[in-house]
N, C-alpha and C positions, 0 to 999 in steps of 0.2 A: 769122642764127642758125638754125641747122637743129632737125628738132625734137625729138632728143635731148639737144638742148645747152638748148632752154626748158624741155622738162620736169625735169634734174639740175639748172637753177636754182632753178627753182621747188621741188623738192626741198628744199634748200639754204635757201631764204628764206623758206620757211614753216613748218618744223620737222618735214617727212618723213624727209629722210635726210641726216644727216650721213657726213664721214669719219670712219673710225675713226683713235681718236689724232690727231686735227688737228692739236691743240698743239705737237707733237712731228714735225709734217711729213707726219700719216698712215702708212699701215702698206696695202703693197698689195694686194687683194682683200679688205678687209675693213670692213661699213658700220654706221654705229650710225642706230637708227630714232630718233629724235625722237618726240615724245607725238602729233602725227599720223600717223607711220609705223606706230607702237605699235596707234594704231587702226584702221589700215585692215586691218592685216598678221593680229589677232585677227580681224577681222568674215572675211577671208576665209579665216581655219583654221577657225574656228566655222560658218561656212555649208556648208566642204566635208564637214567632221566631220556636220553635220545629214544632208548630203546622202548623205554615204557611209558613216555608223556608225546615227545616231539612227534613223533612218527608217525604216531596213532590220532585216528579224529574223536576218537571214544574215552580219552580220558583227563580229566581236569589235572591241574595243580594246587597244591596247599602249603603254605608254612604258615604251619598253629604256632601260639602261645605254648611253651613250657609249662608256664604254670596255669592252671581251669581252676572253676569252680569244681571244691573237693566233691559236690555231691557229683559230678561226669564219673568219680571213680568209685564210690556208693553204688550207684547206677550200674556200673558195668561191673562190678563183682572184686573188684582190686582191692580194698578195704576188707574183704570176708578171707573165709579161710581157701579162698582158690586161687589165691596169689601168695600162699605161706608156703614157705620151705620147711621141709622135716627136719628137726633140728632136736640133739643130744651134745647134752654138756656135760664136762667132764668135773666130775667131784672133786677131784684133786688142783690141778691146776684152772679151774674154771673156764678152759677153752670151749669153744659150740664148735660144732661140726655136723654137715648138711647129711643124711643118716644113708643118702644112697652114693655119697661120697667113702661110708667106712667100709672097708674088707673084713675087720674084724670087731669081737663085739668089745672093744677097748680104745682107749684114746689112742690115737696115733702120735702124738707129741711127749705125752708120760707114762701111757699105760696104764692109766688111772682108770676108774670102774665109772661107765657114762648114766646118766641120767636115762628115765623114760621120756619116748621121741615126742617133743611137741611140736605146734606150727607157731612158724615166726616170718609176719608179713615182711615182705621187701620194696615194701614202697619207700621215697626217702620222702621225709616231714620234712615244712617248714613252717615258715609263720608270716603272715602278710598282715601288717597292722603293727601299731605300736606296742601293742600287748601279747606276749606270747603266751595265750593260755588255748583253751579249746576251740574260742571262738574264730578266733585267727589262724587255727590249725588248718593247711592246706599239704600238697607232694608234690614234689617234681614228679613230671609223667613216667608212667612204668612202661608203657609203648606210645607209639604216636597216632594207633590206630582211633583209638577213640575223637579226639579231632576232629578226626575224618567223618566220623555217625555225626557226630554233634553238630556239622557243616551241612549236612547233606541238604536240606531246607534252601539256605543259603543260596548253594550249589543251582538246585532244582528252580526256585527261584531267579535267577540271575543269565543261566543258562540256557534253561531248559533242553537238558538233555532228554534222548530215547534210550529203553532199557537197550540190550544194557550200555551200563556205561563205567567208567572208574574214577575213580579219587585218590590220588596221590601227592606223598610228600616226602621228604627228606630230610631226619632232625634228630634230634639228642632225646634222648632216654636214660633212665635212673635208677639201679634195684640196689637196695642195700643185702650183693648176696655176700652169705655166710662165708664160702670161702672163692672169693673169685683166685683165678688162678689158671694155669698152662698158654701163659702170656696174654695174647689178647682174645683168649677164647670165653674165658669169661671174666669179665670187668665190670664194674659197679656203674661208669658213666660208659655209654656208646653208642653209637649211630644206626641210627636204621632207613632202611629204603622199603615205604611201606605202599602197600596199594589196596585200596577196598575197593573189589569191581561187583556192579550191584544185579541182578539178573532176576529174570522172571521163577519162581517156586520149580517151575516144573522142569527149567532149564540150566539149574544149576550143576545138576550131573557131567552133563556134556562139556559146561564152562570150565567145569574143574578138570576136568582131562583136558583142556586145551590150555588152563594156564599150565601147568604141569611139564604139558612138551614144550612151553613157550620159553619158560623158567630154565628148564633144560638146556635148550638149543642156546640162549644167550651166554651159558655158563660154559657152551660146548667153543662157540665162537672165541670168546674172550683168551680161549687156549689151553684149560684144563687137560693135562695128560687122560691119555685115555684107559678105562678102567680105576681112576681116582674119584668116578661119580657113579652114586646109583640109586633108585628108591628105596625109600624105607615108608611102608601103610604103616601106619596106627594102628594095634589092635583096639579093639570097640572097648574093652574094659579100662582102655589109660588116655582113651582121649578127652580132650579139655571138656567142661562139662556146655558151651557154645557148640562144640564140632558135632559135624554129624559125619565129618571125614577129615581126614587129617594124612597129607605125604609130605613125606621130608625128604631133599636131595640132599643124601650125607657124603662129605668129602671120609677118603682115607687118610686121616690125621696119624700122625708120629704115634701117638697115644691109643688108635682105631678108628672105625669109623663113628662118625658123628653129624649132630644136624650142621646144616649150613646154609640151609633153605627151606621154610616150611609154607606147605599152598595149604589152606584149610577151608573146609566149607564151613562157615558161621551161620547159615541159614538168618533168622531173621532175630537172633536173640538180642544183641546191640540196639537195635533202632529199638524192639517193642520195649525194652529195659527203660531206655532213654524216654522215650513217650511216656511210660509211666512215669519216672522220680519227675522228668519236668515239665506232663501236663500238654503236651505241643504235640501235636500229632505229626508222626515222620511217615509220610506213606508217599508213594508214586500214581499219579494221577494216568492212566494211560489216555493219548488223548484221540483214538479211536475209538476205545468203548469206552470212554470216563469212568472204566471201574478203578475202584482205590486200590493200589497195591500196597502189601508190605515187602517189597523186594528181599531175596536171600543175600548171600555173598560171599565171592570167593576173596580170600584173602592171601594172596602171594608175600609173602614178608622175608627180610633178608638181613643181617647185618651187614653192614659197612665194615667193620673193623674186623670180622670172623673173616666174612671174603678177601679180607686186603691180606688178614694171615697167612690162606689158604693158599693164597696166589703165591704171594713170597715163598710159600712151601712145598707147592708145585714148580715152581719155577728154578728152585736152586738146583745148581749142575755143576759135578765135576766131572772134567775130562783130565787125568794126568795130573800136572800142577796147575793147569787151568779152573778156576771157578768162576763161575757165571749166571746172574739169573736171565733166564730164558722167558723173559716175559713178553705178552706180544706190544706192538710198536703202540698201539691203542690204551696201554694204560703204562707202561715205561715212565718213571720219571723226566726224562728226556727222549725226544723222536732222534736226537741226533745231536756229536763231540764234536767239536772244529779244534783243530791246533796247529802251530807248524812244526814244523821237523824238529827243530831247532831253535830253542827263544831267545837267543843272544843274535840272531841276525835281523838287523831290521825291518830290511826288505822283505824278509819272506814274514814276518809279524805283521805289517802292515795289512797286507794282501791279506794274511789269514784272517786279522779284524773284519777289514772289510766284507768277507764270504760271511763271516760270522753274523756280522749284524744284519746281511740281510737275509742270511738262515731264519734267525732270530723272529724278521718280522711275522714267517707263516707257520714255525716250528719250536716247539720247546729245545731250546740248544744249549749247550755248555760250552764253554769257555775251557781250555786245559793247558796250561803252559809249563808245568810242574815235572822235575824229572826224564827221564828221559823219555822216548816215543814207545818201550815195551811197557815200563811200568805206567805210561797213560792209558793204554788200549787194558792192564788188567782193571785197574780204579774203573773205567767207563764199562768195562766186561762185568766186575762185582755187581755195579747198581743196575745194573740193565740197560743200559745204553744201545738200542739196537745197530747203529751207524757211526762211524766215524770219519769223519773229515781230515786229510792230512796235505798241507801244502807242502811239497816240498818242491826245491831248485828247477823242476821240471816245468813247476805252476810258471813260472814265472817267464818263460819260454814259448810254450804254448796252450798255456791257458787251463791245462788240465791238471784233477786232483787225486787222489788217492783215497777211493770209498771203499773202509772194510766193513765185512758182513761180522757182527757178534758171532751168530751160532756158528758160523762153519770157517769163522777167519779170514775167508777168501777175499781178493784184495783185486778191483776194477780202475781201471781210468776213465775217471768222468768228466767234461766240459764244465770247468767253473759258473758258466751261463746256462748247462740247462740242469744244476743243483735241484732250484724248485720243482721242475717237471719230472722231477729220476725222484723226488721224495715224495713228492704228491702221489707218484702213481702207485709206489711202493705203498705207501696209506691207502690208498684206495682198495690194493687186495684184499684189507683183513678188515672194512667198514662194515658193517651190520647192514 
């Protein structure tokens, strides 16, 4: 078993990720997170939000609307043929297949002889209004970058920021691709954590090298093994036809390497696009020289659900019969196991409650009373549990408990009363 097939098990048999619509046979490109999916997927929106909104005095927040007025995607080119996938269908069985997905010049499902390659847009339609015809025609957003242009007015208006500055959000997105696939790398519904940071013409070069190492260092922090990250430039012939640059931080995937993080320079094509279909001038007032600007902009963009893959895929470890995800304490499902040695004694269940609930109130904790004390530490070992809490007979004597380390096992006695401060501080090393 190769090891994207142990990690989608593991998925699967611990409550990360399910199919979506199982019951029913599933439904393709589409995944539902289970209550550890749930928390991993939060600790890493929440940390990049710290990292990229909280932190900083230079960049706003947003949560758009799903659904816009279809001309936003008119406007920004989604609707034309630069948001079409190349697309060859197969004569025989009528399957499509995305044509830089074939290796050979044949179906890969029948063998049948394929079509010549056309573009097939990936926006998903719907219909707002009682009547489903054209007029009604609108899409779920293809990214949530647009938004962000569409706001800017808004933004400028309300705040008044100085160049530069950024615009950020975190939210769902929609492409109906041809063959999503290699679990949640690529999917038809998923998250993205997007950021338009907007800068003066002449100083967009410099911004883009600095979001670049920013992007970097966050993805460095978070605990990527090292040599599983590195640049990838765009050659000038395959960049989008907005870029006037384009870097991607590609992980070493099971499959090779691939994007997982793209900074782009958009120069000013969004805003002058927008200005045009809707008539409203998008410019930056500076207000030393009251010249108008049309600011540039760099766009650092990321999935949510590509990164949470990544992680889980950097992070599986086997040692022996030991397996473990090594992920750090900052995006772990749990900061931390409580249980006692033994759950048929009440005394030592009590006390264990007790440590637990008030773990609980500063730390994502688990509950474990299942089995016996090896097979807890492997369960709390598979999901990533970095700590674990053990009361045993000793607790209850003088007060102390039983803190083992996931990655190295090693096993300390700690004062039940100063739990909070031995975990706080532990948090504290690996904080941004």
């Amino acid at each position: 078993m190769d090891l994207m097939e142990k990690v989608t098990s593991l998925c699967k048999r611990r409550g990360f990720v399910f199919q979506g619509s199982e019951i029913y046979g599933g439904f393709g490109g589409f995944w539902d997170f289970g209550p550890l999916g749930v928390a991993v997927k939060n600790n890493i929106k929440n940390l990049w939000w710290r990292y990229f909104v909280t932190v900083r005095e230079d960049v706003f927040g947003l949560d758009s609307a799903i659904i816009m007025n279809p001309k936003v995607w008119e406007a920004s080119g989604h609707t034309g043929s630069g948001f079409a996938d190349p697309l060859r269908e197969c004569r025989k069985c009528h399957h499509r297949h995305r044509q830089d997905d074939l290796v050979e010049d044949k179906c890969p499902d029948c063998g049948g002889e394929l079509t010549e390659e056309k573009k097939f847009n990936i926006l998903v339609k719907t219909y707002i209004g009682p009547v489903e015809d054209q007029s009604c025609l609108t899409y779920l957003r293809g990214e949530t970058a647009q938004a962000i242009f569409v706001n800017l007015q808004n933004i400028l208006d309300t705040f008044h920021p100085r160049l530069p500055f950024g615009i950020a959000q975190i939210g769902k997105a929609f492409r109906n691709e041809i063959t999503p696939g290699k679990f949640l790398f690529r999917s038809r519904e998923f998250e993205q954590m997007e950021l338009e940071y907007f800068v003066k013409p002449a100083d967009d070069q410099r911004q883009f090298n600095q979001w670049k190492d920013y992007c970097l260092k966050f993805l460095q922090v978070v605990g990527y093994k090292k040599g599983n990250l590195r640049y990838f430039d765009h050659p000038k012939e395959k960049l989008s036809h907005y870029s006037k640059g384009t870097t991607d931080i590609e992980y070493n995937f099971p499959f090779g390497w691939a994007e997982l993080w793209g900074i782009a320079r958009r120069a000013d094509f969004d805003l002058t696009q927008h200005a045009k279909f809707s008539g409203k001038k998008l410019l930056y007032q500076d207000l030393v020289t009251n010249e108008m600007i049309s600011p540039y902009v760099i766009e650092p963009s990321v999935g949510v659900d590509r990164l949470f893959m990544s992680l889980l895929l950097d992070a599986y470890t086997e040692e022996g019969k030991r397996t473990f995800l090594k992920l750090s304490p900052l995006i772990s499902p749990y900061n931390v196991a409580v249980f006692p040695l033994v759950a048929n004694k009440e005394e030592l269940v009590k006390t264990a409650r007790e440590i637990y609930l008030n773990l609980k109130k500063h730390f994502s904790a688990s509950w474990d009373e299942r089995g016996n004390i090896g097979k807890r530490y492997c369960a709390q070992d598979e999901i990533g549990t970095p700590w674990c809490v053990t009361i045993d007979y000793a607790t209850l004597e003088d007060g102390t408990v039983t803190v083992r380390d996931r990655d190295t096992t090693k096993q300390e006695r700690v004062k039940a009363d100063n739990l909070e401060k031995y975990f706080k501080d532990k948090l504290k090393e690996r904080i941004l």
